[in-house]
C-alpha positions as a printed Julia matrix, in Angstrom:
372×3 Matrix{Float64}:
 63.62   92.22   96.08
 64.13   89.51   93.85
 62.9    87.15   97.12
 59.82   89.17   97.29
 58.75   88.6    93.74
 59.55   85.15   93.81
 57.48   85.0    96.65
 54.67   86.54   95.18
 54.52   84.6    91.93
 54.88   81.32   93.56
 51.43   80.17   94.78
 50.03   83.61   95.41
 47.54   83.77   92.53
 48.53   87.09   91.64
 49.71   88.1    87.57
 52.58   90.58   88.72
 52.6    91.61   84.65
 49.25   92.71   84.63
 49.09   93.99   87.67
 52.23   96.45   86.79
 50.14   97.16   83.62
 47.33   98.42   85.4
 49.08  100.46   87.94
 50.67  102.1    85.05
 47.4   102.52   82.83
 45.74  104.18   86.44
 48.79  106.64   86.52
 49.14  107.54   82.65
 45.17  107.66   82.05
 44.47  111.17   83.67
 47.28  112.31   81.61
 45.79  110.91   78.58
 42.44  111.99   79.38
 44.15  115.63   80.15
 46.23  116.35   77.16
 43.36  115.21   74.79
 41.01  117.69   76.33
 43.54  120.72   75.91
 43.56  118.67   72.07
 39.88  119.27   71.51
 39.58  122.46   73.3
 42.48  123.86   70.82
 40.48  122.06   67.86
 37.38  123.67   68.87
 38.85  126.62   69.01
 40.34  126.67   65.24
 36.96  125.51   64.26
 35.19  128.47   66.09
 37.9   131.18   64.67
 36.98  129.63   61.09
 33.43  129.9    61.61
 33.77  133.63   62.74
 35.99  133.96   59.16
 33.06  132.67   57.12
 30.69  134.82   58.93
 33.0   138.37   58.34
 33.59  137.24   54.91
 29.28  136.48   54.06
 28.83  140.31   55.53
 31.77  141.77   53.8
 30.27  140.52   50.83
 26.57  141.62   51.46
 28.99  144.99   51.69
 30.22  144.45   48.18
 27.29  144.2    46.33
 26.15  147.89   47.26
 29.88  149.2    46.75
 29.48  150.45   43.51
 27.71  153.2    41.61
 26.47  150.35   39.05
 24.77  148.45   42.09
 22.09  151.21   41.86
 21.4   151.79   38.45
 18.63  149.96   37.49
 15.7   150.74   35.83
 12.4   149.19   35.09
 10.07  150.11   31.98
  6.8   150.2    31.52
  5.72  149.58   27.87
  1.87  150.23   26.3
  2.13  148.14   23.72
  4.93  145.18   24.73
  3.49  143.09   21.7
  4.87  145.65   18.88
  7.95  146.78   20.77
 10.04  144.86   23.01
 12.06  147.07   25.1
 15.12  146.39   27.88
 17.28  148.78   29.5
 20.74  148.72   31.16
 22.48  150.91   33.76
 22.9   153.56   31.59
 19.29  154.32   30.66
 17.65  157.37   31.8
 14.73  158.0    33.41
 11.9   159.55   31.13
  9.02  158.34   28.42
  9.52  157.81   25.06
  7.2   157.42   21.96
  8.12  154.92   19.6
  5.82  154.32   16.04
  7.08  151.71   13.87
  5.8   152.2    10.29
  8.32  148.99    8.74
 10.02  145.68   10.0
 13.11  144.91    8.66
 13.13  141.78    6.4
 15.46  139.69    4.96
 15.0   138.12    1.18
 13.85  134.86    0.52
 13.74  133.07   -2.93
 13.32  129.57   -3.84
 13.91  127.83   -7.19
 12.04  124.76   -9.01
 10.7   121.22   -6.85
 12.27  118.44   -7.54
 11.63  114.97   -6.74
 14.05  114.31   -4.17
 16.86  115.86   -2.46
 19.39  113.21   -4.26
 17.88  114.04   -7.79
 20.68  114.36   -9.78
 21.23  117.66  -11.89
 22.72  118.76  -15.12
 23.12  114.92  -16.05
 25.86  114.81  -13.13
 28.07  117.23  -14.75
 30.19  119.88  -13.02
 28.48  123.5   -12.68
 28.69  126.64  -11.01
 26.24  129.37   -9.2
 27.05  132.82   -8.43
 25.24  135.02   -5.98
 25.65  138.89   -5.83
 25.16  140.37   -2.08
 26.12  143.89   -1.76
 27.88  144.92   -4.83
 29.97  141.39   -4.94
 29.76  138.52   -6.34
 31.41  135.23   -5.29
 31.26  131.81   -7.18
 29.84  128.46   -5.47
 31.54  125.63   -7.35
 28.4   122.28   -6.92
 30.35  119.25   -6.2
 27.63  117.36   -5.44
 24.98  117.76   -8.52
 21.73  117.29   -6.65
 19.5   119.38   -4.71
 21.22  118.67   -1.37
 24.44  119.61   -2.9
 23.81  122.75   -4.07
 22.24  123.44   -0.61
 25.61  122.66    0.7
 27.92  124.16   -1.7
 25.82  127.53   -0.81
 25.79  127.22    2.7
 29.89  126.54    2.83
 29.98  129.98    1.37
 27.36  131.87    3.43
 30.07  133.6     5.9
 30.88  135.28    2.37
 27.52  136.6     0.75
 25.38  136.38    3.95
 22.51  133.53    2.08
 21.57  130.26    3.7
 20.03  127.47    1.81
 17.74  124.31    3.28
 15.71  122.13    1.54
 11.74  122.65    1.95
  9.29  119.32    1.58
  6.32  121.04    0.07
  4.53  117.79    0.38
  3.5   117.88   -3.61
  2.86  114.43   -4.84
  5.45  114.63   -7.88
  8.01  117.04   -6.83
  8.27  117.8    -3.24
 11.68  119.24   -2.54
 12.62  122.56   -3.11
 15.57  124.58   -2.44
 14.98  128.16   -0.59
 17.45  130.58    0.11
 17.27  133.26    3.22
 19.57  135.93    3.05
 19.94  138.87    5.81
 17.63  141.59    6.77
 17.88  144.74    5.51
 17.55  146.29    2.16
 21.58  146.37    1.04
 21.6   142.26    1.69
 19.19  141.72   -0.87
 20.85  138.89   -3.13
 20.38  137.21   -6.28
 21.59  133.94   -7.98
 22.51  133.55  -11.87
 24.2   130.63  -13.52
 27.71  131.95  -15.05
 27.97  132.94  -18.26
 28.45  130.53  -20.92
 27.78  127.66  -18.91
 24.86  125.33  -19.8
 21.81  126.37  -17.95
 20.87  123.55  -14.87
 17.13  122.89  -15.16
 15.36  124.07  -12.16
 17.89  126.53  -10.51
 16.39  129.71  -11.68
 16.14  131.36   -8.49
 14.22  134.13  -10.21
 10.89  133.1    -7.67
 11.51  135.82   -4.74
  8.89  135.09   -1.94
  9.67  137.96    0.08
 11.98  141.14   -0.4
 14.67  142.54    1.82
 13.8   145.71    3.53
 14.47  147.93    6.24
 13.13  148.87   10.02
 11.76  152.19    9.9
 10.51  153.85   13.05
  9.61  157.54   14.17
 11.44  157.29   17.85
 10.67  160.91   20.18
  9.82  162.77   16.95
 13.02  161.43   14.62
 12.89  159.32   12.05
 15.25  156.42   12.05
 16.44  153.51    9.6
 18.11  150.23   10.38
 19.13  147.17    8.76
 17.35  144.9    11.26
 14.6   145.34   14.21
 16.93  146.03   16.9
 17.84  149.44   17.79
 20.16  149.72   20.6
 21.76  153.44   19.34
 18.96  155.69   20.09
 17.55  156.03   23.55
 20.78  155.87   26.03
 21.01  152.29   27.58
 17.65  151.4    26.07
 17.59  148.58   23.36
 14.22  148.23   21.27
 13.17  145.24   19.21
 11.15  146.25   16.73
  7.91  143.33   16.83
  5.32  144.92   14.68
  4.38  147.72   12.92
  1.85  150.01   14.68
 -1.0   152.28   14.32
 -0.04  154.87   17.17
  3.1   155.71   18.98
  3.86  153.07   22.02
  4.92  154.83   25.01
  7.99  153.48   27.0
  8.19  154.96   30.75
 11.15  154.31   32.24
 11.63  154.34   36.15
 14.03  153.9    38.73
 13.72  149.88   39.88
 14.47  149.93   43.26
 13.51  146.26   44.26
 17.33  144.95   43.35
 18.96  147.29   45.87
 16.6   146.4    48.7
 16.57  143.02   48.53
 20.51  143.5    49.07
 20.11  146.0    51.67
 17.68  143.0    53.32
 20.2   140.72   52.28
 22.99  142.48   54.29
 20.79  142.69   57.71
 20.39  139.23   57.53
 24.05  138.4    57.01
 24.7   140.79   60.33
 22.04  139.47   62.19
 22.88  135.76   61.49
 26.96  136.79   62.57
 25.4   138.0    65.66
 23.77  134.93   66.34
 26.86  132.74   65.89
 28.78  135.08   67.88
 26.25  134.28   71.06
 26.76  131.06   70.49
 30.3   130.46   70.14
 30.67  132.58   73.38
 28.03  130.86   75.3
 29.11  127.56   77.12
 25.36  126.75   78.1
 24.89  126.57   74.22
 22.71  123.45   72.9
 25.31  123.42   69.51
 27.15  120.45   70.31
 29.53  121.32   67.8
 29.78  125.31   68.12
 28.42  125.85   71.55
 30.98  127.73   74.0
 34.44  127.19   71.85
 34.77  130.56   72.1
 33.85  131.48   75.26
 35.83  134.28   77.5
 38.04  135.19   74.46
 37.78  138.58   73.83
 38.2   138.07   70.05
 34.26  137.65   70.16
 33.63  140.85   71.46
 35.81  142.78   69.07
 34.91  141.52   66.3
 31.05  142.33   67.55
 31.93  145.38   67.89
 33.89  146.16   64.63
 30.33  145.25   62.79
 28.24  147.14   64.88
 30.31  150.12   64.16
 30.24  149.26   60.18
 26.24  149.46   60.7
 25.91  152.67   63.19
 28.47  154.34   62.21
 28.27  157.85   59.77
 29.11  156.96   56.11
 31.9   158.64   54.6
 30.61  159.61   51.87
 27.32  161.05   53.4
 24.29  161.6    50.27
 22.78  164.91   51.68
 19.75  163.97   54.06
 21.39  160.27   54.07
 24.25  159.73   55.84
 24.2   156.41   57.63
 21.52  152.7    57.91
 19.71  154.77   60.44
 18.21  157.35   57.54
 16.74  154.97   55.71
 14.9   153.19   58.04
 17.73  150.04   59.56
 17.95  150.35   63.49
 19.54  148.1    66.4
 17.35  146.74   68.57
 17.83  145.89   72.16
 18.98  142.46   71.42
 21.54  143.69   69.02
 19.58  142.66   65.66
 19.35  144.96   62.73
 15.36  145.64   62.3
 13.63  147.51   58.8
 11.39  149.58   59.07
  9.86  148.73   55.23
  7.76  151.49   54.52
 10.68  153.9    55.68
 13.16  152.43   53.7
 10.78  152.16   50.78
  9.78  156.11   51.55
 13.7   156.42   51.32
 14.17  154.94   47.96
 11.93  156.13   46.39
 12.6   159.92   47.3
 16.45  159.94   47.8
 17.62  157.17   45.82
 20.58  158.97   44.96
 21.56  160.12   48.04
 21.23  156.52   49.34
 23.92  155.29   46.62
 26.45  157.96   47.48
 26.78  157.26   50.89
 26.94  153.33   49.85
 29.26  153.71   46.82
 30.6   157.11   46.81
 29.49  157.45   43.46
 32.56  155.27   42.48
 33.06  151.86   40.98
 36.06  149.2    41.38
């Protein structure tokens, strides 16, 4: 042997080291070239099964937004005169009209005291004094710190979660005396407010708030023949699931008609056919190995996991609810049909025909009148 190779490498021309090399590289490369393509094919594979996950999981959600008794509860309202009453409703409102006349807007006080000529002019010769302000039977004390305009604006305003009265200095743009302090307290007639200077103490110059610009008051309203009062324009207590906001006062009753809004439930029903028709479509393709999807195309193909889970949906869709709604008991009744190719298809004016007439039915066999 050892004669053989000597032979060989002496004057024969021929690298016995790379030639071993490449006899080994011809022998090894097939295997190579074998075990990566199980490799990929396995890769593919867990890509394609995650791909089928995300598909379920966008349908079982389409599912889940018409699985409660909430999901078709809304309502729309029509309102004849939007610019005196502002109205919004929630699930709970009911269907029906309503009259509304408002005859008074709740308003909140709002006083102002002397001008001054800046908001740093200093008061009461820079000596220490007090205000108090009465807001619903009490009276709290508002020690000034800083003795100018600005400071009594803050010295009120650090006790406003207390008596319910803001302060802010107002530029009138007067020549000699252009600042003035107003005060705002809350709507409604019982958070009506007024300022005094304590007894016995030296009265400031300028900080009679005794100049009351406009009054507190309440809302008053007539609402489906009753008479109402509230301490501000929003009345949320009256008409089930309706809130009103009181804008202006009127000369006739407004009329709120409130209807079943049906546009939120189909757009999910739509929403849901399109989820099941685009799982479809990703199903074809991750079973079809003449696919164009370089990245997709034929992972999946021959593995009977495709055709199970196909069918699993297609029952979810043709199959009889559970919870029929008398004349609606499955997609078919309200107007969602296979077609040859296996696509949902709606039939618009049937499933608008449907919602319209047996809207109720529709969410029982959804939601079984349940929620959660």
């Amino acid at each position: 042997m050892n004669s053989i190779m000597s032979a060989l490498g002496a004057g024969s021309g021929i690298d016995i080291k790379d030639l071993a090399q490449s006899l080994t590289d011809v022998e090894r490369k097939p295997r190579e070239e074998a075990i990566q393509g199980r490799i990929d094919k396995t890769e593919g594979r867990i890509s394609g099964y995650s791909a089928v996950m995300f598909g379920l999981k966008q349908l079982k959600d389409a599912f889940a937004s018409l699985n409660d008794r909430s999901d078709f509860t809304g309502a729309s309202i029509r309102n004849s005169q939007p610019l005196a009453v502002g109205a919004s409703a929630d699930a709970r409102a009911e269907l029906g009209q309503h009259d509304i006349q408002v005859t008074q807007l709740a308003r909140e006080q709002i006083t102002r005291s002397a001008s001054f000529a800046s908001d740093t002019t200093t008061l009461n010769g820079g000596d220490p004094f007090s205000l108090e302000i009465t807001s619903g039977g009490a009276t709290v004390s508002v020690d000034v710190t800083r003795r100018s305009p600005q400071g009594v604006v803050d010295a009120i305003n650090s006790k406003s979660d207390q008596t319910g009265v803001e302060a802010r200095l107002v530029n009138t743009g007067d020549p000699v005396n252009p600042v003035t302090i107003v005060l705002r307290g809350e709507s409604g007639s019982d958070n009506a407010f007024s300022v005094a200077q304590p007894v016995g103490q030296t009265p400031v110059p300028g900080l009679d708030f005794s100049n009351t610009i406009q009054s507190a008051q309440n809302a008053t309203a007539v609402i489906d023949g009753i008479a109402v009062t509230r301490s501000t324009n929003v009345v949320d207590d009256v008409i089930p699931g309706v809130t009103l906001e009181l804008l202006a006062t009127t000369t006739s009753a407004a009329t709120l008609s409130i209807a079943r809004d049906t546009a939120p439930v189909k757009e999910k029903i739509n929403a849901l056919v399109e989820s099941y028709n685009s799982l479809q479509d990703f199903l074809d393709t991750l079973g079809d190995p003449d696919s164009d999807d370089e990245e997709f195309g034929g992972v999946l193909a021959n593995d009977s996991m495709l055709r199970y889970v196909r069918d699993q949906a297609r029952s979810m869709i043709t199959a009889t609810s559970s919870t029929p709604g008398g004349t609606v008991t499955a997609f078919r009744d309200i107007g969602v049909t296979l077609d040859r190719e296996g696509r949902l298809q709606v039939d618009d004016t049937k499933l608008d025909v449907a919602l319209l007439g047996r809207f109720e039915d529709i969410a029982t066999m959804f939601s079984a009148d349940t929620d959660n």
